[in-house]
N, C-alpha and C positions, 0 to 999 in steps of 0.2 A: 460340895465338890472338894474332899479331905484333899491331900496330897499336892504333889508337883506335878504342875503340868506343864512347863516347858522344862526341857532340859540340853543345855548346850556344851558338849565336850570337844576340847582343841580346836575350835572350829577356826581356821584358815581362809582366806580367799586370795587367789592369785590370778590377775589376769595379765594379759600380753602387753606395752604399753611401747611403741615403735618396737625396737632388740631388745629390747631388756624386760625382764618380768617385772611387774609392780603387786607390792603386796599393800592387800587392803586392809584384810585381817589375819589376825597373827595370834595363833592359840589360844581361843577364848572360850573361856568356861565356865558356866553358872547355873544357877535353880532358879527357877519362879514358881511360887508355890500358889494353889488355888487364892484366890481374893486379892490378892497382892497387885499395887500399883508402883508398878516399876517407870522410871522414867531414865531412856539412855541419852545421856548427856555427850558434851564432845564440841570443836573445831569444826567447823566445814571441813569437810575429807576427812573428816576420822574415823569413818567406817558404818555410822550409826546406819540409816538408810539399807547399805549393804548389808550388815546383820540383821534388821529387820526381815529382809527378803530372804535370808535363810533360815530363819527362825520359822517364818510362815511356808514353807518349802514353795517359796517363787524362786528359788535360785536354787543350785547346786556348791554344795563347799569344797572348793581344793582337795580339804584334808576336814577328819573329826567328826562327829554325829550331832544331829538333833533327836529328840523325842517329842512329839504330842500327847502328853498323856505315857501310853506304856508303849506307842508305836513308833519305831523309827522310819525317820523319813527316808533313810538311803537307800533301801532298799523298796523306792516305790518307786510304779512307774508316773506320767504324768497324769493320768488319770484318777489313777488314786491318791494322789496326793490333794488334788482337785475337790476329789468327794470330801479326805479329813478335812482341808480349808471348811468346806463346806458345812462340814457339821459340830466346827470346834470354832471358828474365824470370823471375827467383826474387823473390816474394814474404815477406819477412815486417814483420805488423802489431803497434800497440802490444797492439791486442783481440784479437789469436788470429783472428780473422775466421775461426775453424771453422764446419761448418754442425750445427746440435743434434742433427738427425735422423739424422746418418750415425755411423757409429763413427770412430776412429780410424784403421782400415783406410781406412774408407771414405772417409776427408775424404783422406787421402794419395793415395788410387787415382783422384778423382776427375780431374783434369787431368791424369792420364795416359790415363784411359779418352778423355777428350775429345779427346785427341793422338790416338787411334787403335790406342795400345799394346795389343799383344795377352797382356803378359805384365805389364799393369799390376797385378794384388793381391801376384804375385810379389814385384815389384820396390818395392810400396810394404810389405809384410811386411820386407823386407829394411834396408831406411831407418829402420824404427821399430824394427826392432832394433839400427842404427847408432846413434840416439839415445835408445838406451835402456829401451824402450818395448814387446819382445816379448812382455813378461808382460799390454801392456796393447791391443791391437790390439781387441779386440772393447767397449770402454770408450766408453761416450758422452764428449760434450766436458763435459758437466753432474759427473760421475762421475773430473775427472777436476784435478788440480792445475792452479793456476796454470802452473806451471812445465813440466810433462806438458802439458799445452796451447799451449805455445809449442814442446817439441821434438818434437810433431804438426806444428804449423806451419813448424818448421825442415827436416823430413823432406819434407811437401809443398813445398816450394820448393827442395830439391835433389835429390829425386827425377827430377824432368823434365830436370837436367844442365843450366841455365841456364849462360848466359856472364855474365851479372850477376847479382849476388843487392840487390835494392833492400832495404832494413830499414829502419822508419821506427820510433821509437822502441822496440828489441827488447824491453829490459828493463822498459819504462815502468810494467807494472803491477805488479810482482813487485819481491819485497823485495829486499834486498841480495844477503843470500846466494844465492838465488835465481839472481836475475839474472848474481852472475857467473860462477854454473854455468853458466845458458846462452849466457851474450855466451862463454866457455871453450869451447864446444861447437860455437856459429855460427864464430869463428875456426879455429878446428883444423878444420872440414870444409870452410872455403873456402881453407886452406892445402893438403888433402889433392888435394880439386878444380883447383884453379888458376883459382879464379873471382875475377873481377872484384866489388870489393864497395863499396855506396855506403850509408852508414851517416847517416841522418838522428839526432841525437840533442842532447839539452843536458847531458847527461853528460861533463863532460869527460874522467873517466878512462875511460869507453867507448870516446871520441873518440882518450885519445892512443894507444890500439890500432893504431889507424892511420897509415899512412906518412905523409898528409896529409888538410891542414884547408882547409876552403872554410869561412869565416867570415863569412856573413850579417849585413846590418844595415839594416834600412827597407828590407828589401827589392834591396838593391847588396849587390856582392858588396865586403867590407871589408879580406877578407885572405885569400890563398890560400898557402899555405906548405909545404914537405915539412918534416917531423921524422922523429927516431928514434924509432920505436913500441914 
């Protein structure tokens, strides 16, 4: 996967806040190039979250462009914006964002069946048993750990072979150890993959995982740096 595949120019967000406008973000502009493990840093309210969402075109910007690849997002409606997520985007949430009603199987198979895979329970059997999880495939999200609940949700977001995996704070609800079983687990399969990773988090040692930091602050971008991860 040569090149860049995010690209963000001026991007802005402004919304209503009682009379007066509040700005979330404010002219931000960067590359993320194929393989690349980005992690945006930042304050509570500093906009990370928010840029997230218009990186992955869940939101619309004030002002400025995204790209996926060579397509920009602004000029799409939500439909197709929908499908790029769909055939570019790995999800993972602070809340597991599973659905209660489905198993474990079943939260994995679901955006594969939605892509049209004909071989989607296969290949989502196959992912939860990459992370772990064969013994627990028929397990409601209720029945099931914190932690088991995040590598369901690590399994549904590279299942579909995204070229980016977004995360927005992975480990956020899960304790220590926990979490750095699975922050251990989300690395190691987007090193095995060769995915593209954009890491929202205020974890710094989460953070210095990463080759580089995009370090938020009011919303501007404060400091963009490569390190040794």
């Amino acid at each position: 996967m040569p090149g860049t595949v995010i690209r963000a120019r001026k991007l802005s967000k402004v919304v209503q806040s009682g009379d007066s406008p509040l700005t979330i973000l404010d002219d931000v502009s960067f590359d993320i190039a194929a393989g690349e493990r980005v992690a945006i840093v930042g304050a509570s309210g500093s906009g990370k979250t928010t840029l997230l969402g218009l990186l992955a075109g869940l939101d619309r910007p004030t002002a400025g462009e995204v790209w996926l690849g060579d397509t920009a997002l602004n000029g799409l409606s939500e439909d197709q914006r929908a499908a790029l997520r769909q055939r570019w985007l790995g999800f993972v949430f602070q809340s597991f964002q599973l659905l209660p009603a489905l198993t474990a199987l079943e939260n994995v198979m679901l955006p594969l069946e939605l892509a049209g895979a004909s071989d989607a329970a296969a290949r989502a059997r196959d992912w939860l048993a990459r992370v772990g999880l064969a013994a627990r495939v028929t397990h409601y999200p209720k029945q099931l750990s914190g932690g088991e609940q995040q590598r369901v949700a690590i399994a549904r977001a590279f299942s579909g072979e995204p070229q980016v995996l977004m995360a927005d704070e992975p480990t956020g609800n899960l304790d220590i150890a926990t979490g750095s079983e699975v922050a251990d687990l989300m690395f190691q399969l987007n090193r095995e993959r060769g995915t593209t990773l954009l890491l929202v988090t205020h974890d710094a040692t989460l953070a210095s995982r990463c080759a580089r930091r995009v370090s938020l602050d009011a919303g501007r971008v404060l400091n963009d740096e490569v390190t040794v991860p």
